[in-house]
N, C-alpha and C positions, 0 to 999 in steps of 0.2 A: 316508164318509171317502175311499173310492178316487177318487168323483168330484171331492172337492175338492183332493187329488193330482193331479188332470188339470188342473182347471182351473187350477192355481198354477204346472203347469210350462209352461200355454201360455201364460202372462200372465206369465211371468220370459221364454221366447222372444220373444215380439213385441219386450218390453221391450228385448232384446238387438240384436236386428233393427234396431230403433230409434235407440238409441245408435252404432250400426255408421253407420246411414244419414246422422246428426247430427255425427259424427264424420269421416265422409267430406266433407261439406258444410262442416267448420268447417276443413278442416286448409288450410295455406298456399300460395298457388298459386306457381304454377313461376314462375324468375327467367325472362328474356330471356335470350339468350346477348351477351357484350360486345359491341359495335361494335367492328369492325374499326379499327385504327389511322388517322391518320391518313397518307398519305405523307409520307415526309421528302423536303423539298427543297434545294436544294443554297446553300451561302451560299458569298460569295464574299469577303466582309469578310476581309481580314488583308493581312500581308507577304507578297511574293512573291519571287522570286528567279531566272534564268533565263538562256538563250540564244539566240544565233538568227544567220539564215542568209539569204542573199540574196545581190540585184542592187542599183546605185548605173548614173545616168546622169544626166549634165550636159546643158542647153541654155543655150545662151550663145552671146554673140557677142563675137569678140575682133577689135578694130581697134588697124590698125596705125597710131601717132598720124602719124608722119611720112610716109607712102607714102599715108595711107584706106584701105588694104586692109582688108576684114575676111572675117577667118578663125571664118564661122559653123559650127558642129556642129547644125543643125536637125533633121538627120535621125535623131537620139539612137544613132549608130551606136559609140559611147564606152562602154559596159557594162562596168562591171569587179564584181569579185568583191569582196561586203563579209561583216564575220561580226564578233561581238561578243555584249555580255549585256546586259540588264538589271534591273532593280529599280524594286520600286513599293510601292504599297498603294492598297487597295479596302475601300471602305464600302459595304455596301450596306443602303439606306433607302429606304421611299415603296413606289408602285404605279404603273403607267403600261402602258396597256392589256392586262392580265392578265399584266403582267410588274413588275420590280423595278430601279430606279435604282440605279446601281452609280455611285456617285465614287470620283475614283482622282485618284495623279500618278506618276508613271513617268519615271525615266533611262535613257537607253541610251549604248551604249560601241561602235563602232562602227571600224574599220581597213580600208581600201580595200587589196585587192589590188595595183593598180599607179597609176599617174598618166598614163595616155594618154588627157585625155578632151581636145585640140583637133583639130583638119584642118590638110590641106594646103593652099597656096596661093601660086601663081607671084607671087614681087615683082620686078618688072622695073626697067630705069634702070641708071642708076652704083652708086646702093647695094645693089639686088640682085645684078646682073650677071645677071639674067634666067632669076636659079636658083625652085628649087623647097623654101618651108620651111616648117616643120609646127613648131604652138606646143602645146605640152603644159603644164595649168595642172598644178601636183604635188602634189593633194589628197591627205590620207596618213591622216584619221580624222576621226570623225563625232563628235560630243557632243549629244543633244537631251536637255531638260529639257520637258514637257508636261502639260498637267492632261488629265483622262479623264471623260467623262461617257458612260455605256451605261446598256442595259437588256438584263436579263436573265432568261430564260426557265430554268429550270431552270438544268442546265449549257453551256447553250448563251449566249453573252454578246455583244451587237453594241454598238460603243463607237464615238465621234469626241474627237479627240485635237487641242488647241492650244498653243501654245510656242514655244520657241526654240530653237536650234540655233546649235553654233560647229562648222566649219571648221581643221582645224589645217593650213597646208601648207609647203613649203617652197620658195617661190617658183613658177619658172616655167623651160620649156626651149625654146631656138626652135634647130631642127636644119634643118639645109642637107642636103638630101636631095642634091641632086646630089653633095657633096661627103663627105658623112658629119659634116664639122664641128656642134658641139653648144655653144651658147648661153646660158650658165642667167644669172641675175639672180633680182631679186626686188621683192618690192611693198612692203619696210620693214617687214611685219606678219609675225606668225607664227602668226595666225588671224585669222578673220572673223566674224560673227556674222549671222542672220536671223533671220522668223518662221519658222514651223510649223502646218504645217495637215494632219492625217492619218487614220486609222481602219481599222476591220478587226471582224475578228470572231474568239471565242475559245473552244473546248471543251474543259470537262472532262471527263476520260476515266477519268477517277480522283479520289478523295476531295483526292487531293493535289499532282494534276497535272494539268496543262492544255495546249493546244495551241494555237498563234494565228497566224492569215495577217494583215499589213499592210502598207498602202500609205502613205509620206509625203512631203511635198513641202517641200523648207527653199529660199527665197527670198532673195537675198541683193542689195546694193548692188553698183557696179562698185568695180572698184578696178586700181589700173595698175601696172605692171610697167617699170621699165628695165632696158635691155640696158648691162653696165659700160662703159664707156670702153675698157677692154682688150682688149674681145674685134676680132679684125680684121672681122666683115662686122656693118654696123647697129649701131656701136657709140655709145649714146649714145639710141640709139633706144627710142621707149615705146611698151606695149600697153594696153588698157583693157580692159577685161567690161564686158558688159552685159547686160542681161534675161536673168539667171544665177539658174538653179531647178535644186536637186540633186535629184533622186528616188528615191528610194526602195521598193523592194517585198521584205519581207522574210516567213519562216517560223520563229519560234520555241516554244520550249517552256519551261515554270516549273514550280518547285514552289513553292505556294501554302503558305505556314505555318499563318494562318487560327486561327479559333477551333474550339478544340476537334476534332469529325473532320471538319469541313468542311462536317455538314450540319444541317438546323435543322426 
């Protein structure tokens, strides 16, 4: 009897042994741990809203119809002070070498510091009287209406930009430097209109903000100027433009409305 007590509790061990071993081998193997996220990248699709800061320079040529003088500014030494905002919206769709198509269209609102973009220049004869006079065109604000097509790298955005562009001015001023006398008239219009050809590049720096350097170039027709009848020196007398490109280089900032936080 003892020995078959022995032998029933080695044969309930083994047994046990066993089920441990079968039970180890049956149980459920380990998960993986998640994969990591994917990064979010930045979208640029929405309304924006914004400001901006710069330089304006005229090249032009102004001739004097009656004398042929012409009073070119080639050497773009005419800079004045511009600042204004604009407004847009951005879609962005597609792929283009490891980057994303952004479509856009964009207005800007633009006011010129002052109106001194002509030169000087001696008109001699009876109707000069061999003085010295400077013609200032009196450009007073910018208006550009343009579509936008970039690609964009995360937050980083490189764009080219074409359209149109008006000119609001209020005529023209021809000043007799010798004398201090000052000459205004005008061209009959109270703007003018061109194309638009321009670009730049834009960072966001924030879910909701962005930063942008641009350069544009608004091309325009001549258009001519008479001096009234009233005035005592060139009275009667007209001026013309020609091969007249206003430029452009500005630094602005928006805040992007956008869908959702901004990124995708």
């Amino acid at each position: 009897m003892r020995k078959l007590f022995v032998v029933g509790a080695a044969f309930s061990a083994l047994l046990a042994i066993s089920f441990a071993a079968n039970a180890a081998d049956l149980r459920m193997p380990m998960k993986a741990p998640p994969a990591p996220p994917m990064p979010l990248v930045y979208n640029w699709s929405g309304f924006y809203i914004g400001g901006n800061l710069g330089g304006a320079w005229v090249n032009t040529n102004v001739t004097d119809t009656l004398t042929g003088v012409s009073f070119g500014n080639s050497n773009n030494n005419n800079g004045v002070f511009i600042g204004g905002g604009q407004v847009g919206f951005n879609w962005q769709v597609g792929t283009f070498a490891g980057g994303n198509f952004v479509w856009g269209v964009e207005a800007d609102f633009d006011g010129a510091s002052n109106n001194n973009n002509g030169n000087s220049v001696v008109i001699a004869g009876p109707l000069g009287l061999g003085h010295t006079f400077a013609v200032s065109l009196n450009d007073r604000s910018v208006i550009t209406v343009a579509a936008r097509l970039g690609v964009a790298y995360d937050r980083l955005l490189f764009y080219a930009k074409g359209g149109g562009g008006w000119v609001s001015f209020n005529g023209f001023t021809v000043t007799d430097l010798n004398t201090g006398a000052s000459l205004s008239g005008s061209g009959g219009r109270t703007s003018e209109g061109g194309g638009l050809v321009g670009g730049g590049f834009e960072w966001a720096f924030a879910d909701y903000w962005s930063i942008r350097f641009e350069y544009d170039a608004l091309f325009f027709s001549s258009r001519t100027f008479t001096v009234p009848l009233t005035s005592a020196v060139l009275a009667g007398d007209t001026f013309t433009t020609g091969n007249r490109t206003l430029q452009m280089a500005t630094v602005g900032i928006n805040y992007r409305f956008g869908w959702g936080t901004g990124r995708y």
